[in-house]
C-alpha positions in Angstrom: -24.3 -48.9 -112.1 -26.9 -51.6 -112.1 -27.8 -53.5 -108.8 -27.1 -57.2 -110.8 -23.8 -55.8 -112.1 -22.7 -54.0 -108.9 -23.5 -57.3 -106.9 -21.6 -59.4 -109.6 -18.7 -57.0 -109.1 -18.5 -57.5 -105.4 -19.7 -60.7 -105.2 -17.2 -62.3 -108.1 -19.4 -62.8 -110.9 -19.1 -63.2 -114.3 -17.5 -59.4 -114.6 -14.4 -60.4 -116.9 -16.8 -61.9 -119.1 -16.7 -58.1 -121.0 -13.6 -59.7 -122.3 -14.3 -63.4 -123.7 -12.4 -65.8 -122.7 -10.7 -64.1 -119.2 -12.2 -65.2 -115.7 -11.8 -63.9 -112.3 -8.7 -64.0 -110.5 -8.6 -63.2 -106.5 -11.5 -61.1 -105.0 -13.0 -58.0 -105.8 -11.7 -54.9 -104.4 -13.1 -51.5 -103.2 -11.2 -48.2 -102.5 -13.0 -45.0 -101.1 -11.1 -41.6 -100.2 -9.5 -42.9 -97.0 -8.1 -46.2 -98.4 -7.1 -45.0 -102.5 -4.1 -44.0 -101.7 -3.2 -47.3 -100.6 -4.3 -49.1 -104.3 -2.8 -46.0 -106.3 -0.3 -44.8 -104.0 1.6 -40.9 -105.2 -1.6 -40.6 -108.1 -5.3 -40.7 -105.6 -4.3 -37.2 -105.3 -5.5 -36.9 -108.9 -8.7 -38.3 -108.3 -9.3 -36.6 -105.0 -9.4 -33.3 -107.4 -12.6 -34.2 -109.5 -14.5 -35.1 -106.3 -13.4 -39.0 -106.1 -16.7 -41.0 -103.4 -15.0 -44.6 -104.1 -13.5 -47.1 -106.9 -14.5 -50.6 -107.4 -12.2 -53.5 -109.3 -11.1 -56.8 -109.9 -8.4 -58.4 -112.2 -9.3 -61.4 -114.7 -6.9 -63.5 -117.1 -7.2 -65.5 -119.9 -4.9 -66.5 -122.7 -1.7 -66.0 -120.9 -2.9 -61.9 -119.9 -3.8 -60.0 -117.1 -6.8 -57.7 -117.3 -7.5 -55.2 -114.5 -11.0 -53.3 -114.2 -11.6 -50.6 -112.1 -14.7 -48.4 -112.1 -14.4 -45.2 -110.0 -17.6 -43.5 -108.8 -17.0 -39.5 -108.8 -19.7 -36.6 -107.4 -21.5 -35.8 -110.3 -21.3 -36.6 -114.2 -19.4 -33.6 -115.0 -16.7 -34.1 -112.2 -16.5 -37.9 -113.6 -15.9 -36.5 -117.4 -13.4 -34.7 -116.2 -11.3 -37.4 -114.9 -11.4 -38.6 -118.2 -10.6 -35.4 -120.3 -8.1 -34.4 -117.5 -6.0 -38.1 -118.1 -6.7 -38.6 -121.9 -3.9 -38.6 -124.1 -4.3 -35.7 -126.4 -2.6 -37.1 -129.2 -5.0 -40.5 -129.6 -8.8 -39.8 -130.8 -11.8 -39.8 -128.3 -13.7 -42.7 -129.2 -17.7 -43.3 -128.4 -17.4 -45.2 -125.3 -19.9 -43.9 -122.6 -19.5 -40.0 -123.0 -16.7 -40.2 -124.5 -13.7 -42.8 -124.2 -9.9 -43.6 -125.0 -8.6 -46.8 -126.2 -5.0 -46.7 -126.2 -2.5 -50.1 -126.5 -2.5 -51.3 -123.3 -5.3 -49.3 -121.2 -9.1 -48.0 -122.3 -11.1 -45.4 -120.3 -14.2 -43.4 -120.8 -16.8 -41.4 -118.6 -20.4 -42.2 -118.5 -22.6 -41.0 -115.8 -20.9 -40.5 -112.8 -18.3 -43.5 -113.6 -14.9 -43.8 -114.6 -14.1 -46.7 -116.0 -10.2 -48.1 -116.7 -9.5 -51.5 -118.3 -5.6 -52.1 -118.6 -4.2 -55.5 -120.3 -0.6 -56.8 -119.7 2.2 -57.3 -120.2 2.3 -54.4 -122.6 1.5 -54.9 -126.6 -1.2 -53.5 -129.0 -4.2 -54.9 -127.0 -6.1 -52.2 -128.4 -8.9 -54.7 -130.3 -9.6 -56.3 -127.0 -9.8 -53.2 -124.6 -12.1 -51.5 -127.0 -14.6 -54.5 -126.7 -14.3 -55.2 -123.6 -14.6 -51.2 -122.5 -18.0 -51.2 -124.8 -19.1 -53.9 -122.7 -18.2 -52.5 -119.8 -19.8 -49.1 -120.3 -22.8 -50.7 -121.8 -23.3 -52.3 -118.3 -23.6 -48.8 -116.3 -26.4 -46.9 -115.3 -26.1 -42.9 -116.7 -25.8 -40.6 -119.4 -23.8 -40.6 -122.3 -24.0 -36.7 -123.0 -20.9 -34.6 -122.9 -21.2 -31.6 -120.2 -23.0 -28.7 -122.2 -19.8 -26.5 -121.5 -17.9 -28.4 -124.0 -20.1 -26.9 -127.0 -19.5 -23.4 -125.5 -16.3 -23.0 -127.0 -15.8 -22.3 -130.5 -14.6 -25.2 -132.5 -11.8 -23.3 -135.2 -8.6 -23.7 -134.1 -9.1 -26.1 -131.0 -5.9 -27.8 -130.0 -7.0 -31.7 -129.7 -7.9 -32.6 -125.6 -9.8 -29.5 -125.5 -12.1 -28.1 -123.7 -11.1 -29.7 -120.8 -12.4 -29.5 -117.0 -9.4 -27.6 -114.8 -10.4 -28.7 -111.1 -8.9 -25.9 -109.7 -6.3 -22.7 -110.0 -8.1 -22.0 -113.8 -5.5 -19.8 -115.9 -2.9 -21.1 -112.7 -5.1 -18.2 -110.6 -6.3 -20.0 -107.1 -9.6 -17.1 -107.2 -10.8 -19.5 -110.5 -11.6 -22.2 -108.5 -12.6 -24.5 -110.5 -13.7 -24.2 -114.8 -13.6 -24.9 -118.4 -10.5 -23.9 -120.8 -10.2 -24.3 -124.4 -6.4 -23.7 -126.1 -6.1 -22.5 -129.4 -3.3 -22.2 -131.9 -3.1 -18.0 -130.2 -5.3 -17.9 -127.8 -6.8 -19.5 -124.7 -10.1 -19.6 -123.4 -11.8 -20.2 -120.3 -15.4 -20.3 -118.2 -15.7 -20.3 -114.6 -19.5 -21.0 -113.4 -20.2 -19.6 -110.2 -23.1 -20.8 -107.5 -25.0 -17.7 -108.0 -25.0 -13.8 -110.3 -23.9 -12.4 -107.2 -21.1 -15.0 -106.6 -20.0 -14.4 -110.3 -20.3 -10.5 -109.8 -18.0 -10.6 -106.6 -15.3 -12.2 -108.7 -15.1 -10.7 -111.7 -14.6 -7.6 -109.2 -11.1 -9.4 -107.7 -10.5 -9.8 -111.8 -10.6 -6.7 -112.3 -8.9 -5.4 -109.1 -5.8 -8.1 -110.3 -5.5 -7.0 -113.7 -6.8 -3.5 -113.7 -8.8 -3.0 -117.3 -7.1 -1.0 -120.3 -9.8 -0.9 -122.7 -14.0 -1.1 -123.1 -15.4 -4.5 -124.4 -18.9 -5.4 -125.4 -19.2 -8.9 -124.1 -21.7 -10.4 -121.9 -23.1 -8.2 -119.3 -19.9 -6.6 -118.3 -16.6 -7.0 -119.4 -12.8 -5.0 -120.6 -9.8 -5.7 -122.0 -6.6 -5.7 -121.1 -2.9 -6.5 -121.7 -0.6 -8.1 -118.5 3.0 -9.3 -118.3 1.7 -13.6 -118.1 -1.4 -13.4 -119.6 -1.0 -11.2 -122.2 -3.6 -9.6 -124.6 -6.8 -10.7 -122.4 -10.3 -9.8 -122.6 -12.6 -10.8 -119.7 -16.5 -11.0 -119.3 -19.4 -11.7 -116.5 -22.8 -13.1 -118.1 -25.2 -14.5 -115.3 -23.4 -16.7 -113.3 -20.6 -17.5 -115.4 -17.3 -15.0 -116.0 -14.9 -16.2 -118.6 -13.0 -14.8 -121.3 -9.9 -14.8 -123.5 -6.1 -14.7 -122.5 -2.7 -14.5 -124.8 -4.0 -13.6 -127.7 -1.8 -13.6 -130.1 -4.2 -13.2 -133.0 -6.9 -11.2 -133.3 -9.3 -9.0 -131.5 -9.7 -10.2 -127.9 -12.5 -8.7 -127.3 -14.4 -10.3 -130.4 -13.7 -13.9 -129.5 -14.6 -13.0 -125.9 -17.8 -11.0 -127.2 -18.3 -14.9 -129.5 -18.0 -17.1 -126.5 -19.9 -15.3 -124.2 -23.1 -15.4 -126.8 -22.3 -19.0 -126.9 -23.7 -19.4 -122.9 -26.9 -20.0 -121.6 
């Protein structure tokens, strides 16, 4: 975030000006992890899971509507992306807003940098003209990148349900030992990534993999890896390259070990 914008935004500048024609309305406000809950009440616990530091807002109106902007600050550009692909609405398009972005009638979000910007208009109605504006203005005003993690263009593209890949924040494939990763769904299949701290790290879990679902069958994937076939997860094939272990599970469709062997060349 830029120091002149940041000091507008606590200082009650010209901030609603992203929309024309809407002014300030009451003071700022500023949430961190010991007061959200207070703002958002049942939901902080959403934001707490991407690695929430603190959220900044005000409200503006003009022409008879309420606008509310709120720009959450998260631990690290990935985390803040997926805060955004984790609340998007699969069934609207992403839109080029920051990293990516969301306009839908009455609310517009996107991810750039570490931010998570949210601009919501009522009473409800198709606002979306104005919160597209005024979330390009918005995102045009913050400091950091607009690139999409690089684990996104791991997974392959045919067949990817819309909203996908998506960061899971923790329990990956509903497993608490994936602590936190990437997972793709396809029409038959899903697929997910897990980067660990270190090789060793990585090598250590895919060893509690395989002691929880014992392989069935050889694989050529990554630098080791099997196949196998259990009563949830179905047809499955899982790998280890470097620091990352990932890997296909219900297949319905196909070799498993193919489209692991496919996503596994895909990483660095």
């Amino acid at each position: 975030m830029t120091p002149l914008f940041l000091a507008a935004l606590l200082a009650g500048g010209p901030d609603c000006t992203i929309a024309p024609g809407f002014s300030q309305q009451g003071k700022p406000y500023e949430y961190d992890t010991e007061t959200l809950y207070d703002y958002i009440n049942g939901n902080s616990e959403g934001y707490f899971l991407y690695g929430f530091k603190k959220m900044r807002g005000m409200n503006c109106a003009g022409g008879g509507l309420k606008m509310v902007i709120d720009i959450s600050e998260f631990q690290s550009p990935e985390l803040a992306y997926g805060m955004f692909t984790g609340n998007a609405d699969p069934r609207l398009p992403r839109e080029t807003i920051g990293a990516a972005g969301q306009v839908a009638p009455s609310k517009a979000t996107f991810a750039k940098g570490v931010y998570y910007g949210e601009v919501s208009v009522e009473p409800q109605g198709d606002h979306t003209a104005l919160l597209r504006k005024a979330a390009l203005a918005l995102a045009a005003r913050l400091e950091g990148s607009t690139e999409t993690p690089a684990a996104i263009g791991w997974f392959p593209k045919q067949g990817l349900q819309p909203g996908f890949p998506r960061l899971v924040p923790q329990s990956v494939l509903g497993l608490k030992m994936l602590t936190r990763g990437y997972v793709a769904q396809y029409e038959d299949a899903k697929a997910f990534v897990v980067t660990e701290a270190s090789e060793d790290a990585a090598k250590a879990l895919f060893a509690r993999l395989k002691e929880r679902f014992p392989p069935a069958g050889a694989a050529q994937a990554g630098e080791e890896s099997y196949t196998g076939d259990e009563r949830l997860l179905g047809r499955l094939c899982f790998f280890r390259k470097g620091a990352h272990v990932g890997g296909f599970v219900n297949v319905k469709a196909g070799d498993p070990a193919a489209r692991a062997a496919a996503l596994a060349q895909a990483l660095p």
